[in-house]
N, C-alpha and C positions, 0 to 999 in steps of 0.2 A: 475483493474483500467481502467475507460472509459475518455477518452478526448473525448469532442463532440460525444457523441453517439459510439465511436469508439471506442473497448477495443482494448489498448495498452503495457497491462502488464498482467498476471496471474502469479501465482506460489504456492506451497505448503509449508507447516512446520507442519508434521504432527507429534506428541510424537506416538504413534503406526503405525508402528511396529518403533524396535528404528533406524533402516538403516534409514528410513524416516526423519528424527529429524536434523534440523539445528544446527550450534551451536550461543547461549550455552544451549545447552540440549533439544532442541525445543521447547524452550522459546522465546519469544519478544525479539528482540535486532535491532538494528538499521544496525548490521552489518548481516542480514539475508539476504538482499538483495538491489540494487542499480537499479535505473535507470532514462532515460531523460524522461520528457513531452513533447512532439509534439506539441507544443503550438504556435497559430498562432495569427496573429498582432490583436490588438482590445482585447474582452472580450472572453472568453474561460469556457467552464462548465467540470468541473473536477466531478467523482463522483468515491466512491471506493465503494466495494461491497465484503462482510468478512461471512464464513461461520464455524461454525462449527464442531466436533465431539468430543469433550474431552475437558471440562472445561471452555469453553468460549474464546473470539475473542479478539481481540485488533491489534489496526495500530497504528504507531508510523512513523510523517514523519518530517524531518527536510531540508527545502530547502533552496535552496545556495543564495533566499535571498527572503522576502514578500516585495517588494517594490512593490507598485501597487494591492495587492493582497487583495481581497475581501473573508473571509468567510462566507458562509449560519450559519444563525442562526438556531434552534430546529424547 
């Protein structure tokens, strides 16, 4: 996760090997992982960046509130 050019967040869930594997299962879930945006007064560029090795990617983000919140279109 980059705020303004700045990565702020990384982390894995990888299903191999299985120590690796969050729960549930090292599957997508929202309770994988938590954290804040460093997010300063005015307009802000948030960008995630998702890789790879076993079946394909997915983010799931739910924030404590979109008020003011602009997303990029395709």
């Amino acid at each position: 996760m980059f705020v303004n050019g700045k990565q702020v967040y990384a982390d894995k869930n990888l299903f191999i090997p299985a120590s690796a594997r969050k729960n549930p299962d090292g599957r997508l879930a929202l309770t994988n992982g938590a954290f804040d945006l460093p997010l300063i007064a005015g307009a802000n560029e948030v960008a995630i960046a998702v890789a790879s090795n076993f079946y394909g990617i997915g983010v799931i983000l739910r924030p404590d509130s979109v008020e003011g919140v602009k997303f990029a279109g395709k």
